[in-house]
C-alpha positions as CSV (number, residue, x, y, z in Angstrom):
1,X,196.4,-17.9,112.4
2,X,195.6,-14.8,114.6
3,X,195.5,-12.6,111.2
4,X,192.8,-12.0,108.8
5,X,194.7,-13.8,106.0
6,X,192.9,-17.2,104.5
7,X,194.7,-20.2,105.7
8,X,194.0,-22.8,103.3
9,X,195.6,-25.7,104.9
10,X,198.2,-26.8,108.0
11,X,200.7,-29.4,107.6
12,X,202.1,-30.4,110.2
13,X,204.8,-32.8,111.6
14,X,204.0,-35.3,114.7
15,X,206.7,-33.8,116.8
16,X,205.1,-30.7,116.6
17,X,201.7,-31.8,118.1
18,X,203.5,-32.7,121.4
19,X,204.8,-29.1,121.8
20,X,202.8,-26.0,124.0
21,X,203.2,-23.9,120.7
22,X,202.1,-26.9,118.2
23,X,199.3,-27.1,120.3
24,X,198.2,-23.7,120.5
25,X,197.9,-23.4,116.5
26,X,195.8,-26.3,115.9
27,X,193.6,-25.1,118.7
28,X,193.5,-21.9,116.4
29,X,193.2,-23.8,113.3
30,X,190.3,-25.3,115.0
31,X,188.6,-22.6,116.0
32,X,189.3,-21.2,112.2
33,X,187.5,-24.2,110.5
34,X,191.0,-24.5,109.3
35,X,191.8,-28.2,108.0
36,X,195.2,-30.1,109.4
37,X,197.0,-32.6,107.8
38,X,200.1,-34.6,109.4
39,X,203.3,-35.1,107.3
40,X,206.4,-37.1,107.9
41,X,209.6,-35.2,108.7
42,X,210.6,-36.4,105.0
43,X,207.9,-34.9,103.7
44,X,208.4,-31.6,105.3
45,X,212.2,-31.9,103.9
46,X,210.4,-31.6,100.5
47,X,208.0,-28.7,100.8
48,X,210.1,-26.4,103.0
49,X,213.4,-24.6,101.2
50,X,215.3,-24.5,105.0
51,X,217.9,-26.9,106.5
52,X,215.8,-27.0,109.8
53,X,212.1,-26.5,109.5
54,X,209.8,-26.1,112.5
55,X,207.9,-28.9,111.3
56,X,205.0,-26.5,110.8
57,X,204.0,-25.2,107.0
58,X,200.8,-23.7,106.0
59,X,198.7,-22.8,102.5
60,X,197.9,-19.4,102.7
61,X,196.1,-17.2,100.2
62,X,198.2,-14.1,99.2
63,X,196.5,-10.6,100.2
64,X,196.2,-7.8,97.7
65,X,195.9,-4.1,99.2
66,X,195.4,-1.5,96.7
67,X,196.9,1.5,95.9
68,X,193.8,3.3,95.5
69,X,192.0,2.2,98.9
70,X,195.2,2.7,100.7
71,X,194.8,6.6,100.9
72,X,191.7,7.4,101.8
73,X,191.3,4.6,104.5
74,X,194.2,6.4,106.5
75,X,193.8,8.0,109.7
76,X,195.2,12.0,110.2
77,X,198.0,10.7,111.7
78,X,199.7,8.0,109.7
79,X,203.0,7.2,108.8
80,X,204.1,5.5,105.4
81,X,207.4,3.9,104.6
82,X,208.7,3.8,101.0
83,X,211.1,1.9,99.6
84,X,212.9,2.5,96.5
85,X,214.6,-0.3,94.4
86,X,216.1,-2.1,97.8
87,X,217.6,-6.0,96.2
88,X,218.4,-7.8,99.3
89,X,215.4,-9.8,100.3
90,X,217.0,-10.0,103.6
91,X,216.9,-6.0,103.9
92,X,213.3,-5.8,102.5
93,X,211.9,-8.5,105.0
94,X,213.8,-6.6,108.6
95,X,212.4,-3.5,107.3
96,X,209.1,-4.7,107.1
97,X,209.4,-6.7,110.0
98,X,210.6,-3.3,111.9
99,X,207.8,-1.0,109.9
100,X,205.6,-4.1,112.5
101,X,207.1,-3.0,114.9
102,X,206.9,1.0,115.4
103,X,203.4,1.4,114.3
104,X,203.6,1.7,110.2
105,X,200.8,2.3,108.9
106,X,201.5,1.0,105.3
107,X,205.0,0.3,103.3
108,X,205.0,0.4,99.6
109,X,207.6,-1.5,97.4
110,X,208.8,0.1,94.2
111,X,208.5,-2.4,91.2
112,X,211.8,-2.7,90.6
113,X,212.7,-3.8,94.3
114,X,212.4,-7.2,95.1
115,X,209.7,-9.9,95.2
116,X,207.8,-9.4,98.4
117,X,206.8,-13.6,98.5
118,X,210.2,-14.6,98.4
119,X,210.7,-17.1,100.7
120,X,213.8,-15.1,102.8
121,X,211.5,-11.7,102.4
122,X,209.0,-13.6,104.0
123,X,211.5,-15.1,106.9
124,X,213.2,-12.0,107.7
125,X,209.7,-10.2,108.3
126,X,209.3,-13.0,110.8
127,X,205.7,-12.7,110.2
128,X,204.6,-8.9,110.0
129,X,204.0,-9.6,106.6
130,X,200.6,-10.5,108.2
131,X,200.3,-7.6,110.2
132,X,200.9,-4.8,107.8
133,X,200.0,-3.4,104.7
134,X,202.4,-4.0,101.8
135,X,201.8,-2.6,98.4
136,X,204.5,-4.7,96.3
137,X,205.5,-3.8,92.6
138,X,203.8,0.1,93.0
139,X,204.8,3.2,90.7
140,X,206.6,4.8,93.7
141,X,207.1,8.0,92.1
142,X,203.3,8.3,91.9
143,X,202.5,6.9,95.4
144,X,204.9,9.6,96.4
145,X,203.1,12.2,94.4
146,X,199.3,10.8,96.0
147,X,200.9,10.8,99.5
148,X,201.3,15.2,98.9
149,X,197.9,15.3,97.5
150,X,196.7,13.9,100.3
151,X,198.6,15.7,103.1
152,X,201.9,13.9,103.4
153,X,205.2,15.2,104.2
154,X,207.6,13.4,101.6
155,X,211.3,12.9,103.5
156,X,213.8,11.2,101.8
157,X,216.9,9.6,103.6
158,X,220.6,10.2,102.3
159,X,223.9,10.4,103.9
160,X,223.9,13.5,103.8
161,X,220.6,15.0,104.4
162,X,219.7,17.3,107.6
163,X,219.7,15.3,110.9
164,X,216.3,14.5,111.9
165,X,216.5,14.4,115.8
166,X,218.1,17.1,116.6
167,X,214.8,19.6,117.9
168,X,212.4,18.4,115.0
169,X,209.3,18.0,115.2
170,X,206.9,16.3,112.7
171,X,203.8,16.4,111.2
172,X,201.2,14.3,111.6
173,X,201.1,12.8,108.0
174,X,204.7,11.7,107.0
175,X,206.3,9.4,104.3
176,X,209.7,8.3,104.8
177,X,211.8,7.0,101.3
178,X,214.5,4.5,102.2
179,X,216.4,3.6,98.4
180,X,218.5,1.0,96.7
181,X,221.4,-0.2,99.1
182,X,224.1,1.1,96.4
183,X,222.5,3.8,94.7
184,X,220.5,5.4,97.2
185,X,216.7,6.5,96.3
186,X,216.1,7.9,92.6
187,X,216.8,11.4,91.2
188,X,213.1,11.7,90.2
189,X,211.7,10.2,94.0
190,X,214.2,12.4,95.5
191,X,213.4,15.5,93.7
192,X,209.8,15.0,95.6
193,X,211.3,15.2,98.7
194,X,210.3,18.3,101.1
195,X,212.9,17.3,103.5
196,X,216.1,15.2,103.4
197,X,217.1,13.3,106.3
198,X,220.3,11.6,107.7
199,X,221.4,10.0,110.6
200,X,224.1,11.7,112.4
201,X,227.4,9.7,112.0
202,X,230.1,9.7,115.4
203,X,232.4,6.8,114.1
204,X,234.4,5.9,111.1
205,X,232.3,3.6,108.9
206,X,231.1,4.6,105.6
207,X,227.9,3.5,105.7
208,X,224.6,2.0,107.4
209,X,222.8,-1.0,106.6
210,X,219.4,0.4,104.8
211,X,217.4,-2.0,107.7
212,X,219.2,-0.3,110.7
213,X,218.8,2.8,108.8
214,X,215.2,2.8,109.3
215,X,215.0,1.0,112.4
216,X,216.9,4.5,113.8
217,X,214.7,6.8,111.8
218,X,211.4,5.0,113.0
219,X,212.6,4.5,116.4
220,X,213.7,8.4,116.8
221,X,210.6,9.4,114.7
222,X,208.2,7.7,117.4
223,X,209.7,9.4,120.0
224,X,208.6,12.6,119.1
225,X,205.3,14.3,119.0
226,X,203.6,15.3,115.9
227,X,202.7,19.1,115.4
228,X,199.3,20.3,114.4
C-alpha cells in the first residue's frame, strides 16, 4: 500500500480487522481510494496457495519497467544486479529481497531464469518486489553490453575469480552477474566481464548458496567507497 503500484482490491478476513497491523492497511487503503472487501477464512483457504495465510490478499496490477528507460534514468552512481539463468524461485526472490536491502538500483532477470510472479519468488522477496526495479525475461547478454555503453563496470562472480574485498575499490557505475546455481553465469555473459570476482573461502564446503553469495558481495561492496 505504501508503493506506487495499483492496488485494485483488498480482501480481507475479519480477524484481521481487530489487529494494529490490519488496521493500519485499511487506514491506507482508505486514504488510497482503495476498495475492501471482507472474506470468510474459507474463502481465503481458496484464493491463497499457503497452509497459513495472514488473512490479508490483495489485487494488484503488475508493473512493467523497461529496458530502454532503465539506463538513461540512472543516477552516476548506481549499482545493477544481473542474474543469469538462476531456477530456484526461492534464490531469485532473497536476492531480490536483499538487492532491497543494500541500495540496488535495478536487477534484471535473464529470460531463461525463472518467473519473477511466481508466488514463492514473490514470498521470498518479502515484498521488495515493490520497492525495486525488476526487469524479468531481458536479453542479458545485451543489457550487459548497454550497461558498458553507458559507463558500467561488468563483474562477474565465480569461485574462482579475484577476491573483491581485499583493498579494492570501485567505480561508481558497477554491474554485478550472479549465474545459474549449477552452471554458474554463461560463457558469452562471462566473456563480457572486466573483472571476475569471488568470495574468499576459509572452511571446507564446496560451495555458496547464490542468495548468500550476493548478500556478501553487496554487503562488502557497500562498504567501500566508489572512486572517481
Amino acid at each position: 500500500m505504501n508503493s506506487g503500484w495499483e492496488v485494485g482490491m483488498l480482501l480481507v478476513n475479519r480477524a484481521v480487522l481487530t489487529k494494529g497491523e490490519g488496521t493500519r492497511v485499511l487506514e491506507a487503503a482508505e486514504n488510497r481510494n482503495c476498495p475492501v472487501y471482507e472474506i470468510s477464512r474459507q474463502e481465503v483457504g481458496k484464493l491463497s496457495d499457503t497452509v497459513t495465510s495472514q488473512g490479508i490478499l490483495a489485487v494488484v496490477s503488475m508493473k512493467e519497467y523497461l529496458p530502454e528507460e532503465l539506463w538513461p534514468d540512472l543516477s552516476g552512481q548506481s549499482l545493477i544486479v544481473g542474474l543469469d539463468g538462476i531456477s530456484d524461485p526461492g534464490n531469485v526472490g532473497t536476492i531480490l529481497r536483499t538487492c532491497d536491502w543494500f541500495g540496488v538500483d535495478a536487477a534484471l532477470i535473464e529470460s531463461s531464469g525463472v518467473e519473477l510472479y511466481s508466488p514463492k519468488v514473490m514470498r521470498s522477496a518479502m515484498g521488495s518486489i515493490f520497492h525495486l526495479p525488476v526487469l524479468p525475461d531481458v536479453d542479458l547478454l545485451q543489457q550487459v553490453r548497454l550497461a558498458r555503453k553507458n559507463g558500467f563496470q561488468i563483474f562477474v562472480t565465480t569461485a574462482s575469480g579475484e577476491s573483491p574485498f581485499r583493498g579494492k575499490s570501485f567505480p561508481p557505475r558497477c554491474m554485478f552477474i550472479f549465474g545459474n546455481e549449477a552452471r554458474g553465469v554463461s560463457p558469452e555473459v562471462m566473456e563480457e566481464a572486466d573483472t571476475l570476482v569471488s568470495i574468499p573461502k576459509f572452511g571446507k564446503a564446496e560451495s555458496l548458496n547464490v542468495a548468500i553469495a550476493c548478500g556478501v558481495i553487496l554487503g562488502g561492496l557497500r562498504l567501500r567507497v566508489p572512486t572517481g
